[in-house]
Every structure is written in structure tokens, then in C-alpha cells.
C-alpha positions in Angstrom: 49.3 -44.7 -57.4 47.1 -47.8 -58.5 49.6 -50.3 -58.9 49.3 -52.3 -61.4 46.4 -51.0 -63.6 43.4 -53.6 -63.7 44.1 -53.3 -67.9 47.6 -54.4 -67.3 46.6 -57.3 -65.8 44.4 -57.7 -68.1 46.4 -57.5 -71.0 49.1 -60.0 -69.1 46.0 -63.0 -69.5 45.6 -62.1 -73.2 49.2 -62.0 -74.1 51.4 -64.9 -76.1 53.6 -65.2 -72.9 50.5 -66.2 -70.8 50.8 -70.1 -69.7 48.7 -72.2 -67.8 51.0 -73.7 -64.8 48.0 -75.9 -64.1 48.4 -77.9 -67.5 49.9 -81.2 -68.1 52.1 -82.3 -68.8 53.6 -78.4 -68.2 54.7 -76.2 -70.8 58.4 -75.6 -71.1 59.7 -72.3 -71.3 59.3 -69.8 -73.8 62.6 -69.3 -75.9 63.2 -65.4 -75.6 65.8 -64.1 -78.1 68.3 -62.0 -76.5 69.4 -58.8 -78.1 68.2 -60.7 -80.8 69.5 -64.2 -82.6 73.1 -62.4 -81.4 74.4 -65.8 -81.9 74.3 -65.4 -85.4 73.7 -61.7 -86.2 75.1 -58.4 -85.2 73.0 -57.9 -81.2 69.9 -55.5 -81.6 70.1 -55.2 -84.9 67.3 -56.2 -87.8 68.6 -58.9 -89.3 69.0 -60.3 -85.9 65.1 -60.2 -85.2 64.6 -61.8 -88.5 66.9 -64.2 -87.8 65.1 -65.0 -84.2 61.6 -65.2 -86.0 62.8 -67.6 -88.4 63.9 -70.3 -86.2 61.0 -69.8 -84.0 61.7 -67.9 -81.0 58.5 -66.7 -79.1 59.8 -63.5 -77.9 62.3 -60.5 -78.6 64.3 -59.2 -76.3 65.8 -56.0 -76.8 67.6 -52.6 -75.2 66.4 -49.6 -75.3 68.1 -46.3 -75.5 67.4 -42.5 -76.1 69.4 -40.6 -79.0 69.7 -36.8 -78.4 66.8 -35.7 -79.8 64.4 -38.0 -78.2 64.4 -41.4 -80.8 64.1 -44.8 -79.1 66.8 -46.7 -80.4 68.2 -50.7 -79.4 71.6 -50.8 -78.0 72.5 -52.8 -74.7 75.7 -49.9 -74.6 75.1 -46.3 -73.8 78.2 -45.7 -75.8 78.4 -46.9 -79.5 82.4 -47.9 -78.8 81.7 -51.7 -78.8 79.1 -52.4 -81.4 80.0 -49.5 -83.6 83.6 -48.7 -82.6 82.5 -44.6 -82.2 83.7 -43.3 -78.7 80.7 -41.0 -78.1 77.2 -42.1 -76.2 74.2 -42.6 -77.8 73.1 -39.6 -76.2 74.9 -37.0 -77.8 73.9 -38.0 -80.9 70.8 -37.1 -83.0 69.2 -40.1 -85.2 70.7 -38.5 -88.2 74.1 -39.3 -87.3 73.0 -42.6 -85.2 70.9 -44.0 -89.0 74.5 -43.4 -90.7 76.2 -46.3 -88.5 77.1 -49.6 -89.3 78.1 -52.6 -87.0 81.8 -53.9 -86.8 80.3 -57.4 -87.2 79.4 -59.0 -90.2 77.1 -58.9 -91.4 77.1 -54.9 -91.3 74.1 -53.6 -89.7 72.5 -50.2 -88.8 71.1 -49.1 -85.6 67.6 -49.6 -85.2 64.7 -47.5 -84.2 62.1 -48.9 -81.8 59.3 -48.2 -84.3 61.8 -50.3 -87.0 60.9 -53.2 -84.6 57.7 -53.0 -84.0 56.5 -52.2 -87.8 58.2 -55.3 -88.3 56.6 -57.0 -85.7 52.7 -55.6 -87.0 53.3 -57.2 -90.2 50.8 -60.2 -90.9 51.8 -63.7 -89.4 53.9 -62.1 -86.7 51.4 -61.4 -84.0 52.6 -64.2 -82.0 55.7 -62.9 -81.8 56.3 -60.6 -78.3 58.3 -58.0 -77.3 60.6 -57.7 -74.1 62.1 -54.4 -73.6 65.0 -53.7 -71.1 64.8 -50.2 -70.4 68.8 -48.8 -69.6 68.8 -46.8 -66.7 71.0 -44.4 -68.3 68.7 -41.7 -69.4 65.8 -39.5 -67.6 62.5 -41.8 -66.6 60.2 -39.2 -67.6 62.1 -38.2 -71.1 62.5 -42.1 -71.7 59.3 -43.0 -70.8 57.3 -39.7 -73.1 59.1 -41.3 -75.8 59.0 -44.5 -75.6 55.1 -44.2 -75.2 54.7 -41.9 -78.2 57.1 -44.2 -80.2 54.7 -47.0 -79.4 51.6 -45.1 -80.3 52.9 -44.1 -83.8 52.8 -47.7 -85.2 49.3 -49.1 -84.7 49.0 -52.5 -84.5 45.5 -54.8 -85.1 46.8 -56.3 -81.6 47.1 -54.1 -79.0 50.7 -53.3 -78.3 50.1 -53.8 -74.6 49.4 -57.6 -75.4 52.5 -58.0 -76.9 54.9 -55.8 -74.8 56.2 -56.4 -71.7 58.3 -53.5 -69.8 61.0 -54.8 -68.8 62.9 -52.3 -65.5 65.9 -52.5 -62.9 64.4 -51.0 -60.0 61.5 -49.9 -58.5 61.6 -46.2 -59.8 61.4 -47.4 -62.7 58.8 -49.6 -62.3 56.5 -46.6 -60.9 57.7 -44.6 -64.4 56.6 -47.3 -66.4 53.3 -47.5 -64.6 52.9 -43.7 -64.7 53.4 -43.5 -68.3 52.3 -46.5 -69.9 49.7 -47.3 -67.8 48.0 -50.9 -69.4 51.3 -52.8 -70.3 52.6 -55.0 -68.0 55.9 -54.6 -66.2 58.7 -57.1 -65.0 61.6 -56.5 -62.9 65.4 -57.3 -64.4 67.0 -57.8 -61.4 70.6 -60.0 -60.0 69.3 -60.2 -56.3 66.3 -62.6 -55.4 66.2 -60.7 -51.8 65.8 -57.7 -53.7 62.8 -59.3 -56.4 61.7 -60.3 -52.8 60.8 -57.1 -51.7 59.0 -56.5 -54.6 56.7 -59.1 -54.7 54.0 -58.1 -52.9 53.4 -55.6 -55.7 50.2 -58.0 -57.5 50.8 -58.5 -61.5 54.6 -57.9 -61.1 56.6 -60.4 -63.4 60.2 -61.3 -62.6 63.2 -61.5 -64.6 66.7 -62.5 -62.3 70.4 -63.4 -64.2 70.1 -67.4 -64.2 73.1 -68.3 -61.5 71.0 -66.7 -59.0 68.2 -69.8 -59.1 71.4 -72.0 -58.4 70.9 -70.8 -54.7 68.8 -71.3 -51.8 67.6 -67.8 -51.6 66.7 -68.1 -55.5 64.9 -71.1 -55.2 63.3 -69.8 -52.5 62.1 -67.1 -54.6 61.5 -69.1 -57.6 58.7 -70.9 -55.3 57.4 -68.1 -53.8 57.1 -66.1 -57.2 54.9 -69.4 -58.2 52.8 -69.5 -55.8 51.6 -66.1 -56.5 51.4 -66.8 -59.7 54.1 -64.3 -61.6 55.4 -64.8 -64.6 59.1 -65.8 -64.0 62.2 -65.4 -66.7 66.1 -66.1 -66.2 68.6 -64.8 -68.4 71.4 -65.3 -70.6 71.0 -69.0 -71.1 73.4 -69.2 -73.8 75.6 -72.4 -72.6 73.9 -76.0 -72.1 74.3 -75.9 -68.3 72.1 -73.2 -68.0 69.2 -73.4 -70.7 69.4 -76.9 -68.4 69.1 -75.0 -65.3 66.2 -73.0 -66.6 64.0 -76.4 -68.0 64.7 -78.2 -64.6 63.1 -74.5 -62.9 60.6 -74.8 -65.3 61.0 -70.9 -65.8 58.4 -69.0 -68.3 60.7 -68.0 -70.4 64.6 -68.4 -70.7 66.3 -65.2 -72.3 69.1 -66.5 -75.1 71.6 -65.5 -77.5 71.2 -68.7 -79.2 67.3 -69.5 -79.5 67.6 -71.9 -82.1 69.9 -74.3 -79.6 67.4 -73.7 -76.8 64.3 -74.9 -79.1 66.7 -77.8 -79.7 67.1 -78.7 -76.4 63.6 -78.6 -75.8 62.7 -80.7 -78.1 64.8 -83.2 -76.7 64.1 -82.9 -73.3 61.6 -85.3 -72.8 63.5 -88.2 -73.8 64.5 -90.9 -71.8 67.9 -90.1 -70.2 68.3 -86.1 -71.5 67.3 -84.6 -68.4 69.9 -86.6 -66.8 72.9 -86.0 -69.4 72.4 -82.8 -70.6 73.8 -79.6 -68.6 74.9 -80.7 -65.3 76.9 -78.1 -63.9 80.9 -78.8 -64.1 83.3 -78.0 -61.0 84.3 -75.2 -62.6 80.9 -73.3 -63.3 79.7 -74.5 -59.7 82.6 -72.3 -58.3 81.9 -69.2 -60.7 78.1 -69.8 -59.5 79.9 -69.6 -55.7 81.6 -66.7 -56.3 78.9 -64.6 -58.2 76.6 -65.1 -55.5 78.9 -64.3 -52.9 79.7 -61.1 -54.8 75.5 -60.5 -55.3 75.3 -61.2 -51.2 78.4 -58.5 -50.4 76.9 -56.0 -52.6 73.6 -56.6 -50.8 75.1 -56.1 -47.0 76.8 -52.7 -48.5 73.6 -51.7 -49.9 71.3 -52.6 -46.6 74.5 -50.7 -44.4 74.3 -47.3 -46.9 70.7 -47.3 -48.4 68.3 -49.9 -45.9 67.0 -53.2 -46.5 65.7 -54.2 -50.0 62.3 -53.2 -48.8 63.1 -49.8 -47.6 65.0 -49.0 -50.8 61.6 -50.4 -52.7 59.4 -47.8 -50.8 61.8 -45.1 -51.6 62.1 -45.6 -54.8 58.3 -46.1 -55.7 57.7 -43.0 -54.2 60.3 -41.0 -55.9 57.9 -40.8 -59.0 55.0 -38.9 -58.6 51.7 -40.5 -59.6 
């Protein structure tokens, strides 16, 4: 297997996330709206995309999911229990069923379709707008990936798609699916573990995407540096309190992932003046402990993972060659 395609590369230099890290004075981070402007609006929903647009946010990021007869739809859950309040998956139901929903929150929402999004998206004066999309782990790679290409395909777009959607993936199977079936868009890794992104990095044209508290340690900062010195696009997620859209301007990460986009572009816009840096979210007692303990709980998962399945880059060889090319 070619990994990555010279076209996904490619398509990486053209895209609205691409940012020179030679420029000054640097670019801050790209505000990525998480499931949406949840904030505000119902997650993954419409009028939470809208609402993300409006105030600005760069990016979308959304979840992606497979109904039972093969529609892409955005839900974070593989059951529809807490944004719907049904008890079955999204799996045992056909679109049919899954259009007639609404959202407990106000205001009531439906479930969308990926190709809801991205019409959306194709509509004139949004090509700047990009796409982030978390693909769950819950259904089959190769049906996932058949349809989520063919989703894609049906809604053309006067800029190609693969310039404005990045694949977004939680291991390194699914990386290899993404590259076997969508060949020219480029591909991140989601991931909790920097030792794991690590392993991975090797792997040219490979962007990054680690849960925030994880740059709050050595081995995350360790990463962070390494990651820029190769030049990979680098994003931390959910930086929904002060403390760590902070965390993420002092990184100076590509992108921060948030439910509230409209506070991050805020704080942004603040940052360079005199005394902000200083004042705004330094860590209290309280969230340096809860950063403590969820690394401690990432680094005990890790030695049961090295003790049942190998090191990080063992388990990466596996798993890349678990799909075919």
C-alpha cells in the first residue's frame, strides 16, 4: 500500500486548514466546531452547523455513523438513547425511521444525513468552510467506508471535496481503510495516547488529533514538538472551558476542536493583548489533579495494552496490515 497518496498530500497544501508555521507573527489556531455549535444547538444537528458558520468557525466537526441500510448519518452515539431518547442503535434502523426523529433538546432537530452537510457546505460563500469527520469505529470499515465514499461522490462540489475533507480515524486500521477507499483525502489520527500518535508518525502526511489534557504532559509535549518538526498538522480537542482553549493557544495547535466556537474566536481575539496570555486559563488545583489522574489512567491502559497486544508500534503494524491494499 502507497501510504499516503501523492494527491492526498496534495490536496492537504491546497486545503483551508493549510498554515504556514514559518509566518509571523504565527497564525493562531483554527476554531473547529465540535459536533457542531453544540453550545447553542442540538450536537450534529443542522441548525447547529448553521449556527457554527455564522459566528465564524473555520471548520465542522462531526460523527459519522451507518443506518441499516447503508446512509451516512451524524451522531457521536451508536444508540439514539441520549440525543433522541429511542433505546435502539442507529444500526438497526433504516433512514426512513432515523428522518422521522427529533432531538430532546430545543430546539427540536432531525438527524442528518452526510450529504445534508455537505450540500450545505457546496452552496456559494461556504467554500472556506472545512469538514472534519470522526469516523465511529462501531460499524464494518469496508461497509463504512463504500458509503461514505459514494455519499461523498453524490454531491459534487466546484471544490474538490478532498480539499475540504479531512478523515478523521482511531486507529491504524482504520487509517489503511480510509486510504484504501478514499484514496486523495487526507487522513488524521483521533487518538488519547501521544506514545500511541508516536508510533504513527513515521507514516509522511499523517495529521494528528489527541484529547487536549494529553499536551499537559511530558510525553505530549514531546510529541507536540516532534509532530512539528515534521511538519503535521496538529489538533486538540474538546476545548470547551477557558483553561484549555488557553492550553491549546499557548501550543499553538492548528486547530482547537470546540463546542463553543464563538468563545474560542473570542479569546483569540484577545490574546494578543498586553497581560491575557498571562490571566486567562491558567490551570486551577483542581483541573491540574483531574489532568494527573487522566494521564495516569491513559499510561495504565497503555502498560495493559503493551502486556496483551505489544508496543504501540507493533499494534500499528498489525493493524495496517489487517486491510488489504
Amino acid at each position: 500500500m502507497n501510504y499516503p497518496p501523492p494527491a492526498a498530500a496534495a490536496a492537504a497544501a491546497a486545503a483551508p486548514w493549510a498554515r504556514r508555521r514559518d509566518a509571523k507573527p504565527k497564525p493562531l489556531p483554527q476554531a473547529i466546531s465540535h459536533r457542531g455549535y453544540k453550545a447553542a444547538f442540538p450536537e450534529n444537528t443542522m441548525a447547529a452547523f448553521r449556527g457554527a458558520v455564522d459566528v465564524g468557525a473555520h471548520a465542522i466537526e462531526t460523527d459519522l455513523h451507518l443506518s441499516r441500510d447503508g446512509v451516512v448519518v451524524l451522531s457521536h452515539d451508536a444508540t439514539l438513547k441520549r440525543c433522541f431518547g429511542e433505546s435502539r442503535k442507529v444500526a438497526e434502523c433504516d433512514w426512513d425511521y432515523l428522518r422521522t426523529l427529533r432531538t430532546l433538546r430545543e430546539p427540536k432537530q432531525p438527524l442528518p444525513r452526510l450529504v445534508d452537510l455537505l450540500e450545505y457546505l457546496d452552496q456559494p460563500g461556504q467554500e472556506h468552510v472545512w469538514l472534519f469527520l470522526d469516523i465511529k469505529t462501531d460499524d464494518d470499515s469496508t461497509q463504512m467506508l463504500t458509503c461514505l465514499a459514494a455519499a461523498i461522490a453524490s454531491v459534487p462540489s466546484a471544490r474538490p471535496w478532498n480539499q475540504r475533507i479531512m478523515l478523521g480515524s482511531w486507529d491504524a486500521h482504520w487509517l489503511a481503510a480510509c486510504l484504501r477507499f478514499l484514496p486523495d483525502f487526507p487522513v488524521a489520527l483521533t487518538a488519547y495516547s501521544p506514545a500511541y500518535a508516536a508510533a504513527l508518525l513515521p507514516l509522511p502526511n499523517l495529521h494528528f488529533s489527541l484529547f487536549n489534557v494529553s499536551f499537559a504532559t511530558p510525553s505530549g509535549r514531546r510529541f507536540l514538538r516532534e509532530a512539528r518538526r515534521a511538519r503535521r498538522l496538529v489538533f486538540s480537542w474538546s476545548d470547551n472551558a477557558d483553561e484549555y482553549m488557553a492550553l491549546s493557544l499557548r501550543n499553538e495547535v492548528d486547530g482547537a476542536m470546540t463546542d463553543d466556537p464563538a468563545r474560542f474566536l473570542e479569546l483569540c481575539g484577545r490574546w494578543s493583548e498586553d497581560g491575557v496570555r498571562e490571566r486567562v486559563g491558567r490551570p486551577t488545583a483542581k483541573q491540574a489533579v483531574l489532568w494527573v489522574v487522566f494521564n495516569v489512567l491513559v499510561w495504565v491502559a497503555e502498560i495493559s495494552l503493551r502486556l496483551r497486544k505489544g508496543s504501540p508500534r507493533a499494534r500499528v503494524e498489525k493493524e495496517l496490515g489487517r486491510v488489504a491494499p
